[in-house]
One Martini backbone bead per residue (centre of mass of N, CA, C, O) as a GRO file, in nm:
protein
   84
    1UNK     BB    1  10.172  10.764  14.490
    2UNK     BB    2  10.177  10.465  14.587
    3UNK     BB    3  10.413  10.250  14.731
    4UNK     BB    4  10.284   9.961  14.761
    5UNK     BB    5  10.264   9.901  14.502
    6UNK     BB    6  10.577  10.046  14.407
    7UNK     BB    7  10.829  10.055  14.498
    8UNK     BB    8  11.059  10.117  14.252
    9UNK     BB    9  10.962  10.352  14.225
   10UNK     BB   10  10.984  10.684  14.129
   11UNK     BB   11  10.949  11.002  14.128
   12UNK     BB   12  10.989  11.252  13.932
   13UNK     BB   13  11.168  11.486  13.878
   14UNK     BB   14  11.200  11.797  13.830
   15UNK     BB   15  11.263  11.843  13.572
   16UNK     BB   16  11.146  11.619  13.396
   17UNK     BB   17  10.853  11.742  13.484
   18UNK     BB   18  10.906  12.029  13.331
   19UNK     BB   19  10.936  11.933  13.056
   20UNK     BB   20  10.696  11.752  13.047
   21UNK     BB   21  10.516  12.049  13.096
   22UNK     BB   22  10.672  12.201  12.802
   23UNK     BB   23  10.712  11.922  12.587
   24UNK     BB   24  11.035  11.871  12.568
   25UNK     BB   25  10.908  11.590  12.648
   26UNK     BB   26  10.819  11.321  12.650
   27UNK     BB   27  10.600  11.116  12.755
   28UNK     BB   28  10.543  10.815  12.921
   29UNK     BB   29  10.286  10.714  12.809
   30UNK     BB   30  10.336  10.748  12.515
   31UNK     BB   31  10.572  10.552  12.517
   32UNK     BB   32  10.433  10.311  12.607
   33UNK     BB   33  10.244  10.340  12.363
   34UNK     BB   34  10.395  10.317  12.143
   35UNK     BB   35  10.540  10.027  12.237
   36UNK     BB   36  10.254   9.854  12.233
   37UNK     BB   37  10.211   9.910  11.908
   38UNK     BB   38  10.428   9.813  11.819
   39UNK     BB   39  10.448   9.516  11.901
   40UNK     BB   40  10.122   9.491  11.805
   41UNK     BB   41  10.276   9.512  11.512
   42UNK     BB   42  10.519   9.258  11.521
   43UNK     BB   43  10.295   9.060  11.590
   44UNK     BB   44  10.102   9.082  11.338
   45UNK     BB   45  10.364   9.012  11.132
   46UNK     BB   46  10.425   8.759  11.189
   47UNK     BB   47  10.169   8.598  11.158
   48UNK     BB   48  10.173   8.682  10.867
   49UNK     BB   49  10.397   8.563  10.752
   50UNK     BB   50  10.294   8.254  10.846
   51UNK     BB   51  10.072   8.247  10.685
   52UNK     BB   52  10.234   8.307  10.410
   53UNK     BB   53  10.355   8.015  10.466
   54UNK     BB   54  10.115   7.840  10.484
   55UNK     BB   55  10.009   7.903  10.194
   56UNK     BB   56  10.257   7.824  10.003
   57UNK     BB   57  10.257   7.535  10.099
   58UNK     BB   58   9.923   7.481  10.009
   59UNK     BB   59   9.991   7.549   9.714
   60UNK     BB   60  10.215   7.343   9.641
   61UNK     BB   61  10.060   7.095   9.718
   62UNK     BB   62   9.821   7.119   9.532
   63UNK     BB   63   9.969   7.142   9.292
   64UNK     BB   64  10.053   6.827   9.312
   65UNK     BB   65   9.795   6.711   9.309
   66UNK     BB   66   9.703   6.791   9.028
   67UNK     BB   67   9.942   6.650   8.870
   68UNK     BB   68   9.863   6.348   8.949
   69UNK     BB   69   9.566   6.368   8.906
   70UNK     BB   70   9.657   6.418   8.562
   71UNK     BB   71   9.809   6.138   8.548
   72UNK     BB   72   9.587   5.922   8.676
   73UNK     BB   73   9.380   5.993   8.418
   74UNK     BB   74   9.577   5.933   8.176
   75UNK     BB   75   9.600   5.628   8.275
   76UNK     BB   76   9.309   5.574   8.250
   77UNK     BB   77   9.277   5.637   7.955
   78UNK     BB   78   9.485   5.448   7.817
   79UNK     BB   79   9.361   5.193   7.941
   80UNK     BB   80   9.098   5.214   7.804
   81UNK     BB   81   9.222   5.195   7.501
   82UNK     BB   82   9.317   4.889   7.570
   83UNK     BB   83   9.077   4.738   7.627
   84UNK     BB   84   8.907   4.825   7.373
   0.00000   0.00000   0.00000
């Protein structure tokens, strides 16, 4: 370990070091690494909500627009009935 790297990192002490090469102690790299897939599991998650938000938006959305657009024909077939 440089310490000029990390000056306040310090080494594992005697005990913990002991554990986890006994395996009854999680690694800290394991835990990092699983802290790290959860984060981008939690960021992937919210993501895909705001999508899930944002497609539901665009298809009430077209929902009203396709309504519009067919009382806007019913009312130009209307008009057509009425000039001839």
């Amino acid at each position: 370990m440089d310490v000029e790297d990390s000056p306040k990192q310090r080494p594992v002490g005697h005990k913990k070091a002991k554990h986890e090469c006994n395996g009854k102690r999680p690694v800290r790299d394991a835990i990092s690494a699983i802290e790290q897939k959860l984060d981008k599991f939690i960021e992937v998650s919210n993501k895909a909500e705001k999508m899930a938000e944002v497609q539901q938006s665009l298809a009430s959305k077209n929902l009203e627009a396709a309504k519009i657009n067919h009382k806007l024909s019913l009312y130009g077939r209307s008009l057509e009935v009425l000039i001839n």
